[in-house]
C-alpha angles and dihedrals in degrees: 000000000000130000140166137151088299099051098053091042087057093044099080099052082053102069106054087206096061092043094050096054084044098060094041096059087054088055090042092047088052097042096058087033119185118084094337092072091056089038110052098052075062101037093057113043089045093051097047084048079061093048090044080057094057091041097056095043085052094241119183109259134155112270110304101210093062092044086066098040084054091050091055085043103051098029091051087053096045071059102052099036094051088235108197090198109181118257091261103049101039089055091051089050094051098043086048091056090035081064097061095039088047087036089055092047094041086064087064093047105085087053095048118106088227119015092182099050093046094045084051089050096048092044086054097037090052087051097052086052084049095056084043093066090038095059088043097049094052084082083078079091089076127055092229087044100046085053091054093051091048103056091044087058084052088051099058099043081053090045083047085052090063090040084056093044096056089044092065101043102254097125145012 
């Protein structure tokens, strides 16, 4: 398998559940604002380096696939709900769920032509999706867009609940 700066900066635009956790810690982040809208864009990307590492090293972990359909699933509703979770707790939430979306990528690593191109291209790549979701959420400040934002976040929680469901087995 190859792999370079290009290709991990590609990788996470090609698996619809990571960007969509991605994006929806950018709306989150902007929906509860300061300092959770400049955190979370660094949170995030250190702490899934961290998972990567653990990845990589074949650490036991829960199944990873339905880490990451949780993480749609819960940050979409943090979303949708308008979740004003405190400073503490919402960066605990995202670097837990950092840990299965770096874990996932950290098992591709040791194939890959260049692992430290292509982690540099998917941090960067996760914190560009990040500012995505961020740009996006500053519409809260109107009622239309706070809607919006809202029911995107809805959407994403329902699109997590197939991911779980196929997780688990429970469909194809």
């Amino acid at each position: 398998m190859g792999g370079g700066f290009a290709a991990g900066f590609a990788h996470p635009f090609s698996g619809f559940d990571h960007l969509l956790a991605m994006v929806a810690v950018g709306l989150w982040g902007a929906f509860l604002g300061r300092p959770l809208i400049a955190l979370f864009p660094v949170i995030f990307p250190c702490v899934m380096t961290f998972g990567a590492i653990l990845g990589m090293l074949g650490a036991a972990m829960p199944p990873i696939e339905i880490g990451i359909a949780l993480s749609v699933i819960a940050l979409g509703s943090a979303v949708g709900l308008a979740w004003r979770a405190p400073v503490w707790l919402a960066s605990v939430a995202v670097g837990v769920f950092a840990i299965f979306h770096g874990y996932a990528h950290g098992r591709e690593l040791p194939s890959m032509v260049d692992p430290v191109a292509f982690t540099l291209g998917f941090v960067f790549a996760t914190g560009s999706l990040h500012v995505i979701g961020i740009a996006l959420g500053v519409s809260v400040r109107t009622p239309t867009g706070a809607f919006a934002v809202r029911a995107s976040g809805g959407a994403i929680a329902l699109t997590g609940c197939f991911y779980l469901a196929s997780a688990l087995g429970l469909i194809a």
